[in-house]
PDB file of N, CA, C and O in Angstrom, chain B, residues numbered from 101:
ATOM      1  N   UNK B 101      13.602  13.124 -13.106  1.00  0.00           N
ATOM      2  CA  UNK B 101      13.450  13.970 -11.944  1.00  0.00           C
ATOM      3  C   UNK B 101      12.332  13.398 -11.062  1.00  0.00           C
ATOM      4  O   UNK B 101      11.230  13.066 -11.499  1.00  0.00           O
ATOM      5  N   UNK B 102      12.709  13.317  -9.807  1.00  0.00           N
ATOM      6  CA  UNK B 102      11.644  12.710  -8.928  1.00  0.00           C
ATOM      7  C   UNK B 102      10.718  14.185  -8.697  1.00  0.00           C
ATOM      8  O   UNK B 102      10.815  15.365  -9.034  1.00  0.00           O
ATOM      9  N   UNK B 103       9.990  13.523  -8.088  1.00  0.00           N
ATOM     10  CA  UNK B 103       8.623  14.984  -7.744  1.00  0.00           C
ATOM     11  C   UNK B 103       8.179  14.433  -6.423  1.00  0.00           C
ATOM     12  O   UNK B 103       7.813  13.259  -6.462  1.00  0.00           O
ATOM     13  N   UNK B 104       8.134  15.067  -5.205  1.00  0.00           N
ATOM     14  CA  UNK B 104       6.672  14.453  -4.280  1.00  0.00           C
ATOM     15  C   UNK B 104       5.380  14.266  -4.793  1.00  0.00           C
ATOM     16  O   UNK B 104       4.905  14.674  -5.852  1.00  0.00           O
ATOM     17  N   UNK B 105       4.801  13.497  -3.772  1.00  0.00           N
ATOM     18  CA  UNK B 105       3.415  12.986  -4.290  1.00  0.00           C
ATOM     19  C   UNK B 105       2.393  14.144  -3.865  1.00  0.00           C
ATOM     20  O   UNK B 105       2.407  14.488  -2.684  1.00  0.00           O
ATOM     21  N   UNK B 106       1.545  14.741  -4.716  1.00  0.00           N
ATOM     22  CA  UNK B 106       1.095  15.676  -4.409  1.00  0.00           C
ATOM     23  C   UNK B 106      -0.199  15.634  -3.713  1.00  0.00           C
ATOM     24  O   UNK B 106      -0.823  14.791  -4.357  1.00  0.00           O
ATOM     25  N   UNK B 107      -0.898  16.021  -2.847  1.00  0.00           N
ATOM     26  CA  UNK B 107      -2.186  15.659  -1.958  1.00  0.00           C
ATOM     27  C   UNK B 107      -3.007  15.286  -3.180  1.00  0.00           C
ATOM     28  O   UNK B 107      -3.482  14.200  -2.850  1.00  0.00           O
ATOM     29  N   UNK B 108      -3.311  15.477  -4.028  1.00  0.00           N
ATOM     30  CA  UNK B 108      -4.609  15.312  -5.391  1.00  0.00           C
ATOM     31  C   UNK B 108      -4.266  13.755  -5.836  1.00  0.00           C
ATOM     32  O   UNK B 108      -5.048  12.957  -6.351  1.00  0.00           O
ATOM     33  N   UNK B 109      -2.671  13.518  -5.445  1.00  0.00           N
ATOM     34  CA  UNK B 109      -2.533  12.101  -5.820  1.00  0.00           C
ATOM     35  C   UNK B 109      -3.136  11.361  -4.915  1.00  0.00           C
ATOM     36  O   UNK B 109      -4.033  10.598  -5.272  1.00  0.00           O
ATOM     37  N   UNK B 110      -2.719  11.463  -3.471  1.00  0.00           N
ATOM     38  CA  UNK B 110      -3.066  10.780  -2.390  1.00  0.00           C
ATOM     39  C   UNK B 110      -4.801  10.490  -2.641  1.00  0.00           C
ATOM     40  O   UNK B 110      -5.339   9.383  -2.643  1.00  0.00           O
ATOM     41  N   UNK B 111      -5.300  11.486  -2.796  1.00  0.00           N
ATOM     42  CA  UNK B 111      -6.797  11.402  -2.295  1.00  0.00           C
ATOM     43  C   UNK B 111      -7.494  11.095  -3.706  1.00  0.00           C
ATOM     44  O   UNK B 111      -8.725  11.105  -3.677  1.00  0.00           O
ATOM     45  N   UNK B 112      -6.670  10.728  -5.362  1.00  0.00           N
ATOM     46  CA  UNK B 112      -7.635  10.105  -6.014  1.00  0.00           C
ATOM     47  C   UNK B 112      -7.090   8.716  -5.645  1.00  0.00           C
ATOM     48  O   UNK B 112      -7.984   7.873  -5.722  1.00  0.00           O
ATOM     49  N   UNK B 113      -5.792   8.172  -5.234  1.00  0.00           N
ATOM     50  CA  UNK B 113      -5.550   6.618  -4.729  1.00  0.00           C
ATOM     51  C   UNK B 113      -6.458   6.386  -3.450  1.00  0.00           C
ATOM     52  O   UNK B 113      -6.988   5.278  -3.526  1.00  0.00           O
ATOM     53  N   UNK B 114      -6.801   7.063  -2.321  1.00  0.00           N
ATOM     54  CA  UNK B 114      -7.596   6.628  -1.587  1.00  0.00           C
ATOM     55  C   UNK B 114      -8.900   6.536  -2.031  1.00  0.00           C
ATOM     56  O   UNK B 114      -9.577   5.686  -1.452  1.00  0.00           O
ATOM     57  N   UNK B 115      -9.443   7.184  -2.908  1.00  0.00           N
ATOM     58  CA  UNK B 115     -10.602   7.615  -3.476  1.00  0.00           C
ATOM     59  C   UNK B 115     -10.921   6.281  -4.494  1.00  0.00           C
ATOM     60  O   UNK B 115     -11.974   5.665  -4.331  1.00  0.00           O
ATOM     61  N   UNK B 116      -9.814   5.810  -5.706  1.00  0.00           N
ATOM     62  CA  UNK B 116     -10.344   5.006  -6.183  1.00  0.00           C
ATOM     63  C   UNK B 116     -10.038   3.426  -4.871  1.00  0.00           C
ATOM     64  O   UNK B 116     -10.749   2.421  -4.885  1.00  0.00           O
ATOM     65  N   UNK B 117      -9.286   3.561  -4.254  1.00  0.00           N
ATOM     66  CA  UNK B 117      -9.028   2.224  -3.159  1.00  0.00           C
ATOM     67  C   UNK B 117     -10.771   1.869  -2.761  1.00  0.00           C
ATOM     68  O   UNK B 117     -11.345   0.789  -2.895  1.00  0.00           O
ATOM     69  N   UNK B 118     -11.392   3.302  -2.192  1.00  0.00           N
ATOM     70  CA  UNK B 118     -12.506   2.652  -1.558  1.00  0.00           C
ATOM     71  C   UNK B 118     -13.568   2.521  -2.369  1.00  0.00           C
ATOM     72  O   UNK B 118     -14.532   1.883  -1.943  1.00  0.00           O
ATOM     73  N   UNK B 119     -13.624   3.327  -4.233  1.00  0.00           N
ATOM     74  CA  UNK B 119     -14.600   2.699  -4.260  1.00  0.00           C
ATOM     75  C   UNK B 119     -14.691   1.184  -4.953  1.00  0.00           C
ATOM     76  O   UNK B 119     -15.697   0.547  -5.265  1.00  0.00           O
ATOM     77  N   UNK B 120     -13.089   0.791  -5.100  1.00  0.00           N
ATOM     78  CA  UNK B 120     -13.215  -0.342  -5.225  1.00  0.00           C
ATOM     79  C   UNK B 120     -13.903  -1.540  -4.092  1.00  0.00           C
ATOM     80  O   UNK B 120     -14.343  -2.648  -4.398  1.00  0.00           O
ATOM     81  N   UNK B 121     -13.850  -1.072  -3.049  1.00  0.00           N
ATOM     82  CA  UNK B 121     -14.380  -1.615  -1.622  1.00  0.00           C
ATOM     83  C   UNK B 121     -16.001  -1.203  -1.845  1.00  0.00           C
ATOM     84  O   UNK B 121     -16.742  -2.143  -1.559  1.00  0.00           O
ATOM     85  N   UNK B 122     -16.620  -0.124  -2.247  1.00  0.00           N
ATOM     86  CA  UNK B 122     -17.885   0.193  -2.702  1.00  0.00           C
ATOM     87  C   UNK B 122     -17.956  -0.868  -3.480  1.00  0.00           C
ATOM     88  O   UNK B 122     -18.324  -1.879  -2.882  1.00  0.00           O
ATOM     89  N   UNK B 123     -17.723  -1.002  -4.656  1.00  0.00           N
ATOM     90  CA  UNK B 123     -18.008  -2.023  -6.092  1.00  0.00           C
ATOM     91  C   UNK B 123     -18.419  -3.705  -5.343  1.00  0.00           C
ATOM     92  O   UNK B 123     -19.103  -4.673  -5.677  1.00  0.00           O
ATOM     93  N   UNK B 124     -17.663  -3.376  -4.334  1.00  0.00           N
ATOM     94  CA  UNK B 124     -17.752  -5.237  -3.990  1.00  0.00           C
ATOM     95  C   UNK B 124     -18.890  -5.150  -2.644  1.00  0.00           C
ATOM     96  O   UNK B 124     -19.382  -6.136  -2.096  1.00  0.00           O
ATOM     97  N   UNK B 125     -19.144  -3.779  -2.300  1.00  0.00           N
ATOM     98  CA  UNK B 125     -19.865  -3.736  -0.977  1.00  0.00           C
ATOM     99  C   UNK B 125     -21.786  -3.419  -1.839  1.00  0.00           C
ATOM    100  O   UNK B 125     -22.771  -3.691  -1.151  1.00  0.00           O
ATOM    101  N   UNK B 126     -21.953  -2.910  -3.166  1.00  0.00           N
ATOM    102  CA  UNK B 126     -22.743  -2.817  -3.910  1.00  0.00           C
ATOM    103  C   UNK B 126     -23.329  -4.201  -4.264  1.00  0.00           C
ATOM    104  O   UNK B 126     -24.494  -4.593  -4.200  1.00  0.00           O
ATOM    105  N   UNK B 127     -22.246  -4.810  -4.639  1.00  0.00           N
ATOM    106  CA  UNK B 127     -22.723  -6.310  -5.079  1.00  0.00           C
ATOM    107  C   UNK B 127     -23.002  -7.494  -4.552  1.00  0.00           C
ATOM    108  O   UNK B 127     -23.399  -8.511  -5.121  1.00  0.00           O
ATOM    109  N   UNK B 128     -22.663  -7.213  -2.891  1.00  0.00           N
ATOM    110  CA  UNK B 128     -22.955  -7.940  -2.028  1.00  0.00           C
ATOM    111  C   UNK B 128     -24.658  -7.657  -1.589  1.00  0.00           C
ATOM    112  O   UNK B 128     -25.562  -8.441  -1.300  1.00  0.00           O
ATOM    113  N   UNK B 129     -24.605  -6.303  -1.685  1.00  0.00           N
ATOM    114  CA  UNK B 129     -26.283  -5.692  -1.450  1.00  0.00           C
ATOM    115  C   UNK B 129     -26.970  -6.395  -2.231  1.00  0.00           C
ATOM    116  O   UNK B 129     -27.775  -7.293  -1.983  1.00  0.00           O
ATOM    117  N   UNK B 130     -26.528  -5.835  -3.466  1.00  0.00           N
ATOM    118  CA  UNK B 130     -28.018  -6.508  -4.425  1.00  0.00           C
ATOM    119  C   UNK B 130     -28.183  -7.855  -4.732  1.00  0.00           C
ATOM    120  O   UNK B 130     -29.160  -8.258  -5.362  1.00  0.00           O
ATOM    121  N   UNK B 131     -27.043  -8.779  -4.218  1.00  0.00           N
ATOM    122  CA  UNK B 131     -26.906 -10.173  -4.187  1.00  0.00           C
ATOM    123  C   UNK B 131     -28.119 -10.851  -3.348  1.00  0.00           C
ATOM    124  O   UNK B 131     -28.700 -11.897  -3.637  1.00  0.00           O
ATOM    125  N   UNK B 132     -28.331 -10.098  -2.363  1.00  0.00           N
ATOM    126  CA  UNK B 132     -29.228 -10.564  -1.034  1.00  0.00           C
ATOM    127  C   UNK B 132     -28.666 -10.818  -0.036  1.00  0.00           C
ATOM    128  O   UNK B 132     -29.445 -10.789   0.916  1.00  0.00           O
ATOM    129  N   UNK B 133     -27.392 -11.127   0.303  1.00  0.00           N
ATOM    130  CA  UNK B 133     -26.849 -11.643   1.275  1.00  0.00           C
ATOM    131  C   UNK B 133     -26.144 -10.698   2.496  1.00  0.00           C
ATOM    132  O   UNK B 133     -25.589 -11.087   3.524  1.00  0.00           O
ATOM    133  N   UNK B 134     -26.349  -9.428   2.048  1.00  0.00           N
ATOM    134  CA  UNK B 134     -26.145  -8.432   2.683  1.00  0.00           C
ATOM    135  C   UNK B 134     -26.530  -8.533   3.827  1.00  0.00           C
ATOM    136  O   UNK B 134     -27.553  -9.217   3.850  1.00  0.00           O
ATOM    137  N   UNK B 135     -26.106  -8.061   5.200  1.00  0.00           N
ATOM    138  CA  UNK B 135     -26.270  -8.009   6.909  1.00  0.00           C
ATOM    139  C   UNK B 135     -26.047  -6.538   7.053  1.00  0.00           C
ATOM    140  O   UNK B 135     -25.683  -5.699   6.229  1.00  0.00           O
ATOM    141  N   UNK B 136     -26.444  -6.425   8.644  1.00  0.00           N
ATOM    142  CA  UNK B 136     -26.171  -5.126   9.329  1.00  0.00           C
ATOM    143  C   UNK B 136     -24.473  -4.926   9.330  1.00  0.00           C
ATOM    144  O   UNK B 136     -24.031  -3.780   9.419  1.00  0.00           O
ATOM    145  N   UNK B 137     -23.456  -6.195   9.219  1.00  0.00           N
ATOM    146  CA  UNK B 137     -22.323  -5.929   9.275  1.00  0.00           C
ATOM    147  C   UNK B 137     -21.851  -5.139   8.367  1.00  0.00           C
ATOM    148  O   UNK B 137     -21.187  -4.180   8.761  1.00  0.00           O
ATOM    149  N   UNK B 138     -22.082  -5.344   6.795  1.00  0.00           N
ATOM    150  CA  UNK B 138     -21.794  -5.077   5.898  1.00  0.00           C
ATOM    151  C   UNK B 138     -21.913  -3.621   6.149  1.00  0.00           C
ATOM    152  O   UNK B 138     -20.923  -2.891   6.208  1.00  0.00           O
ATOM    153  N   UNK B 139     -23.063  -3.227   6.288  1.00  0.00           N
ATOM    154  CA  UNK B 139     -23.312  -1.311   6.137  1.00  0.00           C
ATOM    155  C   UNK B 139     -22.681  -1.245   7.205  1.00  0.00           C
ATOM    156  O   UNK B 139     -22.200  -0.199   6.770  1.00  0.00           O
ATOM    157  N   UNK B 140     -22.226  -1.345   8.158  1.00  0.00           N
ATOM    158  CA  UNK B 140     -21.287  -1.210   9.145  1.00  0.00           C
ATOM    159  C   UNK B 140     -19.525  -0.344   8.866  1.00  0.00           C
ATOM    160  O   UNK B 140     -18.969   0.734   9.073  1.00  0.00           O
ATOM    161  N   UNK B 141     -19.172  -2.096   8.102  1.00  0.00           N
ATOM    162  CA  UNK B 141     -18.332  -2.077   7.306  1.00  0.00           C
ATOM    163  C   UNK B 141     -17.965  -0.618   6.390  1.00  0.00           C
ATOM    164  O   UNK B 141     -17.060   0.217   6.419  1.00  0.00           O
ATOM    165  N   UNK B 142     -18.853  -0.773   5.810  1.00  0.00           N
ATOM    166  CA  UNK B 142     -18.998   0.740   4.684  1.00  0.00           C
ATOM    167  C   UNK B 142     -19.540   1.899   5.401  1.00  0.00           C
ATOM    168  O   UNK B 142     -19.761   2.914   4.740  1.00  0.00           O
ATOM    169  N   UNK B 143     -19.744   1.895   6.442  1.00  0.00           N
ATOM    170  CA  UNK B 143     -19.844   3.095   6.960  1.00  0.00           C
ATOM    171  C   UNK B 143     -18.113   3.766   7.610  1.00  0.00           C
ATOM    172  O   UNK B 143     -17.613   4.891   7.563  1.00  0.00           O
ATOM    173  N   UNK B 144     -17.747   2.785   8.029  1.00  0.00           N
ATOM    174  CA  UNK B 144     -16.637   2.442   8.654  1.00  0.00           C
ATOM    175  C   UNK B 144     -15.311   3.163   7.437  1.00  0.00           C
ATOM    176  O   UNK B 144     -14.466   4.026   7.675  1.00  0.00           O
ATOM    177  N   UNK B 145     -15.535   2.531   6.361  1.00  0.00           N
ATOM    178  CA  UNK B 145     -14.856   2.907   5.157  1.00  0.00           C
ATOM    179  C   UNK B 145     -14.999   4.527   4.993  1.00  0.00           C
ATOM    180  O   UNK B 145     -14.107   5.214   5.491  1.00  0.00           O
ATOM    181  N   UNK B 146     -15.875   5.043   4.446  1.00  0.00           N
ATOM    182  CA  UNK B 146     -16.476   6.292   4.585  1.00  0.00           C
ATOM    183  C   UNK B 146     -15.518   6.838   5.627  1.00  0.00           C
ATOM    184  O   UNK B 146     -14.487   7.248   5.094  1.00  0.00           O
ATOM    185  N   UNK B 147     -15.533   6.947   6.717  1.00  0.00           N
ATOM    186  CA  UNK B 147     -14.610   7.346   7.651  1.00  0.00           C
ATOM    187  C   UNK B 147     -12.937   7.447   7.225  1.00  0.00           C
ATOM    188  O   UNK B 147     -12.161   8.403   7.216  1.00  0.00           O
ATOM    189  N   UNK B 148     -12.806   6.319   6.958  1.00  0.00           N
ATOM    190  CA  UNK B 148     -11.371   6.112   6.890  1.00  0.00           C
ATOM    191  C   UNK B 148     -10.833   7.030   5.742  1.00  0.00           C
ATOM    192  O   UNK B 148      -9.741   7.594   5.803  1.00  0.00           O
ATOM    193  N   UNK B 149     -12.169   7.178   4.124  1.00  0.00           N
ATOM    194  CA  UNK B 149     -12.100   7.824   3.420  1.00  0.00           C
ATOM    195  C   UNK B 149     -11.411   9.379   4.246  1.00  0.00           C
ATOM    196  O   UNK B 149     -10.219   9.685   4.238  1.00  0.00           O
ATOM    197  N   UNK B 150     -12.164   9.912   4.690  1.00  0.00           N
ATOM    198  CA  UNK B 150     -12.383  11.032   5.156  1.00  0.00           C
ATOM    199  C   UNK B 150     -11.291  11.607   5.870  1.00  0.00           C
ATOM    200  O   UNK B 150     -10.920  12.765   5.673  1.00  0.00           O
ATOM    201  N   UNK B 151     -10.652  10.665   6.872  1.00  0.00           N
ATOM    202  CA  UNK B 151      -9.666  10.506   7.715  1.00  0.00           C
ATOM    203  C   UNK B 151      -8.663  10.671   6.882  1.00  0.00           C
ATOM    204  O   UNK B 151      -8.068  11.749   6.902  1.00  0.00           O
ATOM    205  N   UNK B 152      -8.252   9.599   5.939  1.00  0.00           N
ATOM    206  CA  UNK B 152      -7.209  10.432   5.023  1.00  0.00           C
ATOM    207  C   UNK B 152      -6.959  11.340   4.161  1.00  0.00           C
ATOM    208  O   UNK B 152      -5.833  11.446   3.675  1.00  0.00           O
ATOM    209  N   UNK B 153      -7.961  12.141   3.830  1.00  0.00           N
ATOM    210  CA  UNK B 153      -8.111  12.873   3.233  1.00  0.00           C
ATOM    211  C   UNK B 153      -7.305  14.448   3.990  1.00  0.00           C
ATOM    212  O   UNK B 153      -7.901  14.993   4.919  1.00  0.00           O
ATOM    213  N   UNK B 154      -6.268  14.904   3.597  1.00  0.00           N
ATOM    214  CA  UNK B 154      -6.150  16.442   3.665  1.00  0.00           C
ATOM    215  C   UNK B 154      -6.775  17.108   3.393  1.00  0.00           C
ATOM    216  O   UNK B 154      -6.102  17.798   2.627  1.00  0.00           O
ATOM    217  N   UNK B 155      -8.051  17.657   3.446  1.00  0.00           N
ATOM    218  CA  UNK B 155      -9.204  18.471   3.063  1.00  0.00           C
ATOM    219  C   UNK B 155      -8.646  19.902   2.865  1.00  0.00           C
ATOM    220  O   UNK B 155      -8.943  20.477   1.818  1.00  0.00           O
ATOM    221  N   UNK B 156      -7.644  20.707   4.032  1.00  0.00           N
ATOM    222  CA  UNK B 156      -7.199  21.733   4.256  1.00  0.00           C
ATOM    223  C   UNK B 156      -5.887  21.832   2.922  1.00  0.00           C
ATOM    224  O   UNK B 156      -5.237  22.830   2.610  1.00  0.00           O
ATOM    225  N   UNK B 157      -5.823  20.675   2.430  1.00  0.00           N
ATOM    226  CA  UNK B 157      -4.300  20.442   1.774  1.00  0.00           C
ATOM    227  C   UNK B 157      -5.153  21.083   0.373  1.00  0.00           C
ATOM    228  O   UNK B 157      -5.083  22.238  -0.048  1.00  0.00           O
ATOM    229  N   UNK B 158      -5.977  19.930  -0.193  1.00  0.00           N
ATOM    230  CA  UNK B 158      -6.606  20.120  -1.075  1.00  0.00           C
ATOM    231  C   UNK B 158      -7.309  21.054  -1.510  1.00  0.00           C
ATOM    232  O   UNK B 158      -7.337  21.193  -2.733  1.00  0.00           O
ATOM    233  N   UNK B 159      -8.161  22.068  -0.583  1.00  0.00           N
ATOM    234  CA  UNK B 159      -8.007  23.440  -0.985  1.00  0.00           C
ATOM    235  C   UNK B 159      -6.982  24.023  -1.186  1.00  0.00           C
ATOM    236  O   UNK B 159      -7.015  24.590  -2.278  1.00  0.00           O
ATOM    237  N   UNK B 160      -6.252  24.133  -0.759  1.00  0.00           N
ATOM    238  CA  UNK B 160      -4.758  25.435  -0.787  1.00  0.00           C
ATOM    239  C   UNK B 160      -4.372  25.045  -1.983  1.00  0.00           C
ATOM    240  O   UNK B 160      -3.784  25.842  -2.714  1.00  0.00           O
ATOM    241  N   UNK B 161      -4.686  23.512  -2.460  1.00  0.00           N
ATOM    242  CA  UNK B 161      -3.854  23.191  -3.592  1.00  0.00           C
ATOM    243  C   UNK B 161      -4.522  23.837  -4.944  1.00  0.00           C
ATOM    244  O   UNK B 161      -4.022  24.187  -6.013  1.00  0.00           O
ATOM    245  N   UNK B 162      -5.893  23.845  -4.432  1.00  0.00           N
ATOM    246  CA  UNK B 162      -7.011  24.234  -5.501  1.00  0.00           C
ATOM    247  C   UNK B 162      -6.751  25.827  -5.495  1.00  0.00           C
ATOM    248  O   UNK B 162      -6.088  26.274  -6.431  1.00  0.00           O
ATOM    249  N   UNK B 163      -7.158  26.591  -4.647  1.00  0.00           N
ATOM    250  CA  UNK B 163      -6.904  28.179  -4.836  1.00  0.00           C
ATOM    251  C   UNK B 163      -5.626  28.113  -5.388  1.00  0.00           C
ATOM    252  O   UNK B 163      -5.740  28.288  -6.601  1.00  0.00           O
ATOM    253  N   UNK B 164      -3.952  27.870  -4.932  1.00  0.00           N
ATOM    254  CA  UNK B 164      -3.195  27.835  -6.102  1.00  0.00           C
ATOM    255  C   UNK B 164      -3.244  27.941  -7.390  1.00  0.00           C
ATOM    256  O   UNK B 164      -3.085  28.913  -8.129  1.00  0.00           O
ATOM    257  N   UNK B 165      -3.554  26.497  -7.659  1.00  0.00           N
ATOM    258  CA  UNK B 165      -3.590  26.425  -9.052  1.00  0.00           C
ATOM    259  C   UNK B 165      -4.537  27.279  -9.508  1.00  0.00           C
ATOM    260  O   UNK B 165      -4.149  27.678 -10.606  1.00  0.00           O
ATOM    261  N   UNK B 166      -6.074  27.996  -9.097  1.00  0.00           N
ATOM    262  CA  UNK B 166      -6.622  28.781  -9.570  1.00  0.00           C
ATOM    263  C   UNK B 166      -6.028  30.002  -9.742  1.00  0.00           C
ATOM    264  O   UNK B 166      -6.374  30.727 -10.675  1.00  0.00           O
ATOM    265  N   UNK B 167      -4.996  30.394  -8.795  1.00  0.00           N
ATOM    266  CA  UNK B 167      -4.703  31.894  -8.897  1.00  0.00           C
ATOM    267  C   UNK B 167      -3.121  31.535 -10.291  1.00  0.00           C
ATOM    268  O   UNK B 167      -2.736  32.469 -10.994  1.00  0.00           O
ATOM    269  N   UNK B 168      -2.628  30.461 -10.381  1.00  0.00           N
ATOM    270  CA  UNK B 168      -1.624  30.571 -11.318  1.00  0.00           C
ATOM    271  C   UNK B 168      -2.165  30.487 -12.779  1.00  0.00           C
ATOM    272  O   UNK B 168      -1.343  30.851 -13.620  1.00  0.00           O
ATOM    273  N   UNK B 169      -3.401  30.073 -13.266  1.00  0.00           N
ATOM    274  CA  UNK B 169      -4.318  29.921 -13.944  1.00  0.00           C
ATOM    275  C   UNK B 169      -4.887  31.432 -14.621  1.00  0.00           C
ATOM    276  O   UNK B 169      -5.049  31.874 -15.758  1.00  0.00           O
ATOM    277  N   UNK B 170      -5.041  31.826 -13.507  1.00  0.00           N
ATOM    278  CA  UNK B 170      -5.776  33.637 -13.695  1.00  0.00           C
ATOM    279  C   UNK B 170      -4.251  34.626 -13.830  1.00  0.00           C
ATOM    280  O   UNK B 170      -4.189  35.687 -14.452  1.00  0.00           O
ATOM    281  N   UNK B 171      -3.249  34.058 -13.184  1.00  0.00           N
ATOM    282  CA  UNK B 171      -2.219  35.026 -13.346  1.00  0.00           C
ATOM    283  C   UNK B 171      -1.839  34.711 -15.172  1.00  0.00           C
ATOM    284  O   UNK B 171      -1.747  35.586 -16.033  1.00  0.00           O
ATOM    285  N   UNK B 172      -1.704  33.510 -15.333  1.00  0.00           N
ATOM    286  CA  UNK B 172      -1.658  33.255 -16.797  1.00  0.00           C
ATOM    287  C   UNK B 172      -2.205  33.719 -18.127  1.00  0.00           C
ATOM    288  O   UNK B 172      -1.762  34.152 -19.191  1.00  0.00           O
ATOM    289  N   UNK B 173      -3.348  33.437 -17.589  1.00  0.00           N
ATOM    290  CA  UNK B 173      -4.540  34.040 -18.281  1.00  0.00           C
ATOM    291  C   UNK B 173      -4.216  35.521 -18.723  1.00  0.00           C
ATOM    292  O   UNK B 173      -4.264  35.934 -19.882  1.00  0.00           O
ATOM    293  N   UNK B 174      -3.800  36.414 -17.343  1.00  0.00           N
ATOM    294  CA  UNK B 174      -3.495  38.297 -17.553  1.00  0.00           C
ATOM    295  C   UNK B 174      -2.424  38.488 -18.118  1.00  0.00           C
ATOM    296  O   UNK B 174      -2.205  39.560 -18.682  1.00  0.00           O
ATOM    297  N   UNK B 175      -1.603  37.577 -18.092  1.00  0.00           N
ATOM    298  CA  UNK B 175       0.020  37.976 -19.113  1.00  0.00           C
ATOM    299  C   UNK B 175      -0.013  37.614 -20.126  1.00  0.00           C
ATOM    300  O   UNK B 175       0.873  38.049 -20.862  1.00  0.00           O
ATOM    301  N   UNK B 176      -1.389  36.289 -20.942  1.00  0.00           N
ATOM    302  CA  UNK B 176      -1.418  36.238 -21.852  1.00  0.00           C
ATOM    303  C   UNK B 176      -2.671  37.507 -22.501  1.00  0.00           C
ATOM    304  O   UNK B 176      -2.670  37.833 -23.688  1.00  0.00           O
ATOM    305  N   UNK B 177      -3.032  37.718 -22.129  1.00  0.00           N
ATOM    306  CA  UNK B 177      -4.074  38.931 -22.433  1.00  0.00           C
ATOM    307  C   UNK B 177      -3.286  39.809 -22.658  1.00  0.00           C
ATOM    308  O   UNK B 177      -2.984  40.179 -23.793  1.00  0.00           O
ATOM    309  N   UNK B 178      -2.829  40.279 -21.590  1.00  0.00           N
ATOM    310  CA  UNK B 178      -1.072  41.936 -21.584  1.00  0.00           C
ATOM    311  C   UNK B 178      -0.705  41.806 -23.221  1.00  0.00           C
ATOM    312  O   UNK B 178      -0.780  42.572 -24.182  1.00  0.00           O
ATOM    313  N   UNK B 179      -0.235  40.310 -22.997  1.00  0.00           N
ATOM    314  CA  UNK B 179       0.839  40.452 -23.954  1.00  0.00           C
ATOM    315  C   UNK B 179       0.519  40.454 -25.755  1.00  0.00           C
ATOM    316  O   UNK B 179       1.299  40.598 -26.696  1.00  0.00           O
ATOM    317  N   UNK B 180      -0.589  40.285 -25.725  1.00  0.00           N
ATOM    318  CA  UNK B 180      -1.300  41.077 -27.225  1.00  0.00           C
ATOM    319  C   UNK B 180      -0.942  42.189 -27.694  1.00  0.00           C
ATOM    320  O   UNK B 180      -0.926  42.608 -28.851  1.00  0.00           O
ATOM    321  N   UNK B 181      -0.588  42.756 -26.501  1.00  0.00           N
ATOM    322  CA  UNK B 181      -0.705  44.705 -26.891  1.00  0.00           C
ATOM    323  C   UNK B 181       0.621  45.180 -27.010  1.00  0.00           C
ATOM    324  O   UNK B 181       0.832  46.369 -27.253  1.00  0.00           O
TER     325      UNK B 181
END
């Protein structure tokens, strides 16, 4: 069964994409060879982070799953009795 990709997917693939771009933008710092371009660069990233990010998605997705969580929770409680 196929599934869509759900926003939590999107934003841990963008999430680990840049900090793989961090990892190499870290090691350029402490190398010495680092410029004003570089933090540029990674500031730049940061953005793009952000930009793709559904922020509005990713809550709704979060209260969801919290309220199917708590509804769970009360029918397994109910159903003791």
């Amino acid at each position: 069964m196929i599934q869509a990709i759900a926003s939590e997917q999107i934003f841990v693939t963008n999430l680990e994409e840049f900090m793989s771009k961090a990892d190499k933008f870290i090691k350029i710092y402490y190398s010495g060879i680092s410029d004003e371009n570089h933090v540029r660069e990674m500031i730049q990233e940061l953005k793009n982070l952000v930009l793709d990010t559904d922020l509005q998605q990713l809550e709704n997705d979060y209260q969801q799953s919290c309220e199917i969580k708590d509804l769970m929770a009360d029918y397994h409680d109910s159903s003791w009795y």
